[in-house]
C-alpha positions as CSV (number, residue, x, y, z in Angstrom):
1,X,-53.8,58.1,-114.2
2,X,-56.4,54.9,-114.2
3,X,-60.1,55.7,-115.7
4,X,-62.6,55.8,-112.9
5,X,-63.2,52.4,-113.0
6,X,-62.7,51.5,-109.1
7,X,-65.6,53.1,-107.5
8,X,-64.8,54.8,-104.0
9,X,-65.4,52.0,-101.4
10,X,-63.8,49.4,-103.7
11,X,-60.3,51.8,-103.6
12,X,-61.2,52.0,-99.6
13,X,-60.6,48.5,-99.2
14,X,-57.6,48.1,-101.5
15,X,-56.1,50.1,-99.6
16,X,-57.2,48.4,-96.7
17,X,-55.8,45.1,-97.9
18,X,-52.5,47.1,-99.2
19,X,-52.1,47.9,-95.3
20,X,-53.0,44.6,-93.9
21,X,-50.4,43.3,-96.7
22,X,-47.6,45.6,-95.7
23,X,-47.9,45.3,-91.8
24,X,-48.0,41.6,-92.2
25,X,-45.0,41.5,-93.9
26,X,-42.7,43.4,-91.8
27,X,-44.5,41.2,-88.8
28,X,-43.1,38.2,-90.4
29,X,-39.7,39.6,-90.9
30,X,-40.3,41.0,-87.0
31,X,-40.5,37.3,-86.0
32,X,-38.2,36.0,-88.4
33,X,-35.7,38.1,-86.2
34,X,-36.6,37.2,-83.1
35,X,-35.9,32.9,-84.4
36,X,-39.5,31.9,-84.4
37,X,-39.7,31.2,-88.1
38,X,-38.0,27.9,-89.3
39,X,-36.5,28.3,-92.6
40,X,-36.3,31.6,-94.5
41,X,-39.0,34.3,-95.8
42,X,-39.5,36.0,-99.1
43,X,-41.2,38.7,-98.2
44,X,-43.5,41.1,-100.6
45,X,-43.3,44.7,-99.3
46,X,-43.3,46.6,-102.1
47,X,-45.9,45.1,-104.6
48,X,-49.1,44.9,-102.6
49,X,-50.7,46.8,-105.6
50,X,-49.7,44.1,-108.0
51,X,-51.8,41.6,-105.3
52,X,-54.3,43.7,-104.3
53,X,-55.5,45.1,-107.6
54,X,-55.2,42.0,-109.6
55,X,-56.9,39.5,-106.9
56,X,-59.9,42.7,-106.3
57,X,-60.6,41.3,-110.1
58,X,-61.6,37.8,-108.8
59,X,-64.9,35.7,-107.3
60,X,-64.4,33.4,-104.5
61,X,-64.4,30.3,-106.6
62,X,-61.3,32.0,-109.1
63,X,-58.0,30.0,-108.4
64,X,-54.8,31.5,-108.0
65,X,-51.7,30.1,-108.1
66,X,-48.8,32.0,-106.2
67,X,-45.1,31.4,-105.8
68,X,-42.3,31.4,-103.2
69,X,-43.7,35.3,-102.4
70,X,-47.0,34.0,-101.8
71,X,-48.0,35.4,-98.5
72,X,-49.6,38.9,-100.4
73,X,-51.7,37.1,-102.8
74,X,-53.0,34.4,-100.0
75,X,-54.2,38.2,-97.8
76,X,-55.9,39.4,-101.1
77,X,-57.4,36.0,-101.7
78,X,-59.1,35.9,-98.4
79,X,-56.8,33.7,-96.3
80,X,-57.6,34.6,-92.5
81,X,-53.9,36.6,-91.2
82,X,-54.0,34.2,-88.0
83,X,-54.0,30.7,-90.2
84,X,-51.5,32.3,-92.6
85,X,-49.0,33.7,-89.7
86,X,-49.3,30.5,-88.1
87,X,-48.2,28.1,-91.0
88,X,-45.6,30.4,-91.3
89,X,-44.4,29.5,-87.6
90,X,-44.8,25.9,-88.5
91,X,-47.4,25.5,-86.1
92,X,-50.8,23.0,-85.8
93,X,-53.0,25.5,-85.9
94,X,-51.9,26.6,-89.8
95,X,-53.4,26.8,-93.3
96,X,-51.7,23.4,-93.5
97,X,-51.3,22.3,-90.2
98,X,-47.3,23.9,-90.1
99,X,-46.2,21.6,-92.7
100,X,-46.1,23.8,-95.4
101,X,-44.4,27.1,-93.5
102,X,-43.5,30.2,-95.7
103,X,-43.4,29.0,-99.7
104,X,-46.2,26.1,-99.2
105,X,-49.4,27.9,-98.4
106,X,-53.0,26.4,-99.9
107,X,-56.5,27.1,-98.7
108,X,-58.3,25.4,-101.5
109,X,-61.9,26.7,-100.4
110,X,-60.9,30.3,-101.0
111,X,-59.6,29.2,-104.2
112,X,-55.5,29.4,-103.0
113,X,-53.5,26.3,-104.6
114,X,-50.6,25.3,-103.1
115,X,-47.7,28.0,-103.8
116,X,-45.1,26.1,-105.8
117,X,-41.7,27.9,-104.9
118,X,-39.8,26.6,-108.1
119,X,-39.8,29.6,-110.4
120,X,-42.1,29.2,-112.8
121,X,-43.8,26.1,-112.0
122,X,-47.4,27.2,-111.8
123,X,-47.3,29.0,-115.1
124,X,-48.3,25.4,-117.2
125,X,-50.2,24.5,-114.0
126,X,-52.7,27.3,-114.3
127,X,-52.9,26.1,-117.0
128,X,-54.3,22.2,-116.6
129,X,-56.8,24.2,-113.9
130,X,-57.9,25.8,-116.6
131,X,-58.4,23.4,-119.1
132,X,-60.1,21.3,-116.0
133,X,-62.7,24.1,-115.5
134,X,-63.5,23.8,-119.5
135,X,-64.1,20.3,-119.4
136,X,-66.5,20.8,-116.2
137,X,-67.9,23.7,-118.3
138,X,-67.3,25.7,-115.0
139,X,-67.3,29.4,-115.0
140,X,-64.1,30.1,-113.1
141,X,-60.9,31.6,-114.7
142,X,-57.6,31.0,-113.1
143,X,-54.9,33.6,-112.3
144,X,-51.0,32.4,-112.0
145,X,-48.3,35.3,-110.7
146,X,-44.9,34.8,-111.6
147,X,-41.8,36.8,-110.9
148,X,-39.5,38.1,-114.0
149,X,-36.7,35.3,-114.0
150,X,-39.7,33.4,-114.6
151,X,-40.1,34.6,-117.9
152,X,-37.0,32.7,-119.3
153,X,-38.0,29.4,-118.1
154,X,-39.1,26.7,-120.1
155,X,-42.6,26.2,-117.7
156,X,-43.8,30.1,-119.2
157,X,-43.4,29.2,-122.7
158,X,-44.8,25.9,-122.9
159,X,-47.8,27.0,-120.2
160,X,-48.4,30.2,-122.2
161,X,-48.6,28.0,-125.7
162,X,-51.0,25.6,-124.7
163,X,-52.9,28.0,-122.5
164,X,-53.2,30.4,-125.8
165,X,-53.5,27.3,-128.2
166,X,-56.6,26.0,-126.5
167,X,-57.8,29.6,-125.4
168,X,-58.2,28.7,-121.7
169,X,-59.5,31.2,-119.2
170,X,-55.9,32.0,-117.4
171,X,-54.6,35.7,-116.3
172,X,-50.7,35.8,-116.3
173,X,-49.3,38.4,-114.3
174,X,-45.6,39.0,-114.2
175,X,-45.1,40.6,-110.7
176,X,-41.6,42.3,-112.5
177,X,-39.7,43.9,-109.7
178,X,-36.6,44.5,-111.6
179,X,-34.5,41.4,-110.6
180,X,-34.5,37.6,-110.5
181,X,-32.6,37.0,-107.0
182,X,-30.0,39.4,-108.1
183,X,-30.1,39.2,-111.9
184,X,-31.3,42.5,-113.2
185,X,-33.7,41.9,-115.8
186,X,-31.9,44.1,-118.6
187,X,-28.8,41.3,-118.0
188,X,-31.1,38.3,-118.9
189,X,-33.5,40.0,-121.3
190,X,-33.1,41.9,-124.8
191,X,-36.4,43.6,-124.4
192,X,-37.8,46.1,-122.2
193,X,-40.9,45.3,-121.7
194,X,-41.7,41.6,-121.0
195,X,-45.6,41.8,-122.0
196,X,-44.0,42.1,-125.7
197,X,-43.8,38.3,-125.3
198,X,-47.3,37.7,-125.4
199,X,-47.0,38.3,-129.4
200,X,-45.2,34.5,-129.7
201,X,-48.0,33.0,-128.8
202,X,-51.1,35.7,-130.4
203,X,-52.4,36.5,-126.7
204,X,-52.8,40.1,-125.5
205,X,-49.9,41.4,-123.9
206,X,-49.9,44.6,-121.6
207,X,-47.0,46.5,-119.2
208,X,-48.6,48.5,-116.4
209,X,-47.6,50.4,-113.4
210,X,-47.6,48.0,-110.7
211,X,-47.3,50.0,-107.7
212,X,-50.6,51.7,-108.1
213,X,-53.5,50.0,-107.9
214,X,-56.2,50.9,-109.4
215,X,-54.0,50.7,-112.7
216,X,-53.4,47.2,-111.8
217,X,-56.8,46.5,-111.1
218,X,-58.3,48.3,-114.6
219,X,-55.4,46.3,-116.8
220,X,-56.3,42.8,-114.9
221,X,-60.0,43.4,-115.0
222,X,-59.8,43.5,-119.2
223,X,-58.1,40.6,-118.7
224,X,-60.8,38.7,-116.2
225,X,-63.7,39.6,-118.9
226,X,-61.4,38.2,-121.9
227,X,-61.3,34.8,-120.0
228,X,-64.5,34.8,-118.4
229,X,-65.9,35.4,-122.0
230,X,-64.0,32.5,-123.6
231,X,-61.7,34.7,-126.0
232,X,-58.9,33.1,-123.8
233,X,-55.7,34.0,-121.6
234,X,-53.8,37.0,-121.3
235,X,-50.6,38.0,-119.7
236,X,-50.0,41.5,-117.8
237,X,-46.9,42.7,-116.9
238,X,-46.7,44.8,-113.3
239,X,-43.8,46.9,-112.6
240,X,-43.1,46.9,-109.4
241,X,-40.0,46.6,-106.9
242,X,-39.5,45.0,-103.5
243,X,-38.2,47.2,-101.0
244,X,-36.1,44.3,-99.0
245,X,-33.9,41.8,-100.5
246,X,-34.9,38.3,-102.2
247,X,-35.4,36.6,-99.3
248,X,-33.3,36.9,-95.5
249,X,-29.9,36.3,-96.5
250,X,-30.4,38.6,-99.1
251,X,-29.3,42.3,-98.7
252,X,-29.7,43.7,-101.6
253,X,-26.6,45.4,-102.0
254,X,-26.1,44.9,-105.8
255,X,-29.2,47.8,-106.1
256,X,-28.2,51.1,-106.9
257,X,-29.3,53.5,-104.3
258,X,-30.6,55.7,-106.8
259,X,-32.8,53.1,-108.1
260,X,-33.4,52.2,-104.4
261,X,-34.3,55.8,-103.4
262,X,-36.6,56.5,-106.8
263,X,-39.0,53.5,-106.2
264,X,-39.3,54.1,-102.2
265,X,-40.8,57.2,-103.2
266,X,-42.9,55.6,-105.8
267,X,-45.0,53.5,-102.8
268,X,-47.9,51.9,-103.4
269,X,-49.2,52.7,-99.8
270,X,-48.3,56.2,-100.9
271,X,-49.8,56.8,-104.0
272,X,-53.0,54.8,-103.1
273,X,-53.5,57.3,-99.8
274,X,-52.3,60.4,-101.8
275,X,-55.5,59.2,-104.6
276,X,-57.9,58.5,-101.4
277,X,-57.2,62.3,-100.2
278,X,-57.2,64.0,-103.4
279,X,-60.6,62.6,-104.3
280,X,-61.6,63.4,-101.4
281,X,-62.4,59.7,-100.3
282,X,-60.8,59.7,-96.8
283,X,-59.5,62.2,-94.7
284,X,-56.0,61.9,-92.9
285,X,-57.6,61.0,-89.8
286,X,-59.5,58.1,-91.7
287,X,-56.2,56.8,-93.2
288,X,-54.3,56.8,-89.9
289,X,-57.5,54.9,-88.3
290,X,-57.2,52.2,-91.1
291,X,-53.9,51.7,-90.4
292,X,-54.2,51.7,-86.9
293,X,-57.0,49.0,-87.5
294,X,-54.8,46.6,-89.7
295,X,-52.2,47.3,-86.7
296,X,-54.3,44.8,-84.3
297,X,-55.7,42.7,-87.0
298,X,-51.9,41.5,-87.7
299,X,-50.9,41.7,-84.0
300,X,-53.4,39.3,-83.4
301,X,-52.6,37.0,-85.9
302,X,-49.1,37.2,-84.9
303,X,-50.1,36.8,-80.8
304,X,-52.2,33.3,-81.9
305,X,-49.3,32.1,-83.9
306,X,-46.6,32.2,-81.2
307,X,-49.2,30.7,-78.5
308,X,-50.5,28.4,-80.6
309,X,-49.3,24.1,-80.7
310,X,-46.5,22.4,-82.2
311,X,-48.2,20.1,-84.8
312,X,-47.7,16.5,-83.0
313,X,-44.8,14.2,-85.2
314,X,-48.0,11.9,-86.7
315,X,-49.3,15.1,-88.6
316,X,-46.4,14.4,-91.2
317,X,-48.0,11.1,-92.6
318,X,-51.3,12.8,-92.8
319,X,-52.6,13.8,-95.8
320,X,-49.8,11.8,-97.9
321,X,-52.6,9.6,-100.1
322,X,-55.9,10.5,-101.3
C-alpha cells in the first residue's frame, strides 16, 4: 500500500483520467473496426496508472515524450479527447492537422513532443530537452516513457549516460508490460527487475507496481523533486501489462492464460475504485456517475472526429521548413 501522499480529490481525478483513458481506448479500437482509422493502433488499456500517476507529477510547462502507445500519456498531459481522436482519423481538424494519425501526436503548448514510434528513440532525446532547459536556466524537468524492449537498445544507454553524466532534470519511466511485441522480457533480459540498471550509470533506480496509481504517482513524485532540485535524472520501472495485443494484427496468443487471467484481475480501474470506496472517497453511485461522465466526453470526441474534414492535399507541404 502507497503512503498517504495523494490527497482525496487528487485520487478523484486520477481515476477520472484512468476512465477517460480506458474508454478512449477501446473507442479507438471501436472505430478501428468499423475502417475509419488509416493504419494500425497500439492501444494502452491496461497501464492507465503508469500515465496517469506519473504525468499527475507534472506542471503544464513539463515535456513529455511518448512513444508508439502515446495516446494515454497525450489524455494525462492535457490534450483535449476531440483533437486527439481526430488526428487519429487522419482528419483536418487534428492535433496535427491528420498528418500525424496514431504514433505521431504533439501539442507542444501542453508540453506533448512529438511521439517518436521507433523504440527507444526519445530516451537520448529527453535528454537534449533537458540539457536545453539547463542552458535557458528554465525550471522544467522532462519525462520520457519507454516500453521494456526499449531497455536493450543502444538510444537507453547512451541517453541515460549523458542524462546522468551531466545530471539533467529527466524522469525515465519504463512502462514494463511484460513483452516487447512478443518477446517476453525474461527471454531478452538476465535480470528481473529492469530499474537494477540504473546502477551503470549511478542514478536512482526504482521497480513499482504499475497498475496502481497512487504507487506510481508517490515513486515518480521522488523522482520530479530529484530533477526539479538539480540532483539529476532518475529511472522508474512500472509493472504493468496491456490487456490487448501489441498493436491490431496482434493477438496475443503467445500469453499464457494464466498470466492473462492474473493481471485482468489486477486492474488499475479496479484497484483505484476499490481504494476510492474503502476510504470512503466515493460511493458506488459516484463511481458509476464518473464513468458515465467520461462515457459522453469520449463519445463526443469520437462524434467530432467522424464528422469532421478531410485535411485538403496542400496540408502535406505545410509545416515542412521552419
Amino acid at each position: 500500500m502507497p503512503s498517504e501522499v495523494v490527497q482525496r480529490d487528487n485520487l478523484i481525478e486520477m481515476y477520472r483520467m484512468m476512465v477517460r483513458i480506458r474508454k478512449f481506448e477501446l473507442k479507438v479500437n471501436e472505430l478501428f473496426l468499423k475502417g475509419l482509422i488509416p493504419g494500425t493502433i497500439h492501444l494502452s488499456h491496461g497501464q492507465e496508472a503508469v500515465a496517469v500517476g506519473a504525468v499527475s507529477c507534472l506542471r503544464k510547462s513539463d515535456i513529455i515524450l511518448t512513444t508508439h502507445r502515446p495516446h494515454g500519456h497525450a489524455l494525462a498531459k492535457g490534450m483535449d479527447p476531440r483533437k486527439l481522436m481526430a488526428e487519429i482519423l487522419g482528419k483536418k481538424s487534428g492535433c496535427c492537422m491528420g498528418k500525424g494519425g496514431s504514433m505521431h501526436i504533439a501539442d507542444v503548448s501542453l508540453g506533448i513532443m512529438p511521439s517518436l514510434p521507433i523504440v527507444g528513440a526519445g530516451i537520448p532525446v529527453a535528454a537534449g530537452i533537458a540539457f536545453a532547459f539547463r542552458q535557458r536556466k528554465a525550471e522544467g524537468v522532462v519525462m520520457s516513457f519507454f516500453g521494456d524492449g526499449a531497455t536493450n537498445t543502444g538510444a537507453f544507454h547512451e541517453g541515460l549516460n549523458i542524462a546522468a553524466i551531466l545530471d539533467l532534470p529527466v524522469i525515465y519511466v519504463c512502462e514494463n508490460n511484460l513483452y516487447a511485441v512478443s518477446t517476453p522480457i525474461k527471454n531478452s533480459s538476465r535480470i528481473e527487475n529492469l530499474a537494477r540498471r540504473a546502477d551503470s550509470y549511478g542514478i536512482p533506480g526504482i521497480t513499482v507496481d504499475g497498475n496502481d496509481v497512487e504507487v506510481v504517482h508517490e515513486a515518480v513524485r521522488e523522482a520530479v523533486k530529484r530533477a526539479r532540485t538539480g540532483r539529476g535524472p532518475s529511472l522508474v520501472e512500472c509493472k504493468t501489462y496491456r490487456h490487448g495485443g501489441h498493436s491490431r494484427t496482434d493477438p496475443a496468443t503467445y500469453r499464457p492464460r494464466e498470466e492473462v487471467a492474473y493481471w485482468m484481475s489486477r486492474d488499475p480501474l479496479k484497484i483505484c475504485r476499490e481504494r476510492l470506496l474503502g476510504k470512503g472517497y466515493l460511493s458506488e453511485k459516484e463511481c458509476d456517475e464518473i464513468e458515465k461522465e467520461q462515457e459522453k466526453v469520449i463519445e463526443d470526441a469520437a462524434g467530432f472526429a467522424v464528422q469532421s474534414m478531410e485535411p485538403e492535399p496542400e496540408i502535406a507541404l505545410r509545416d515542412v521548413y521552419a
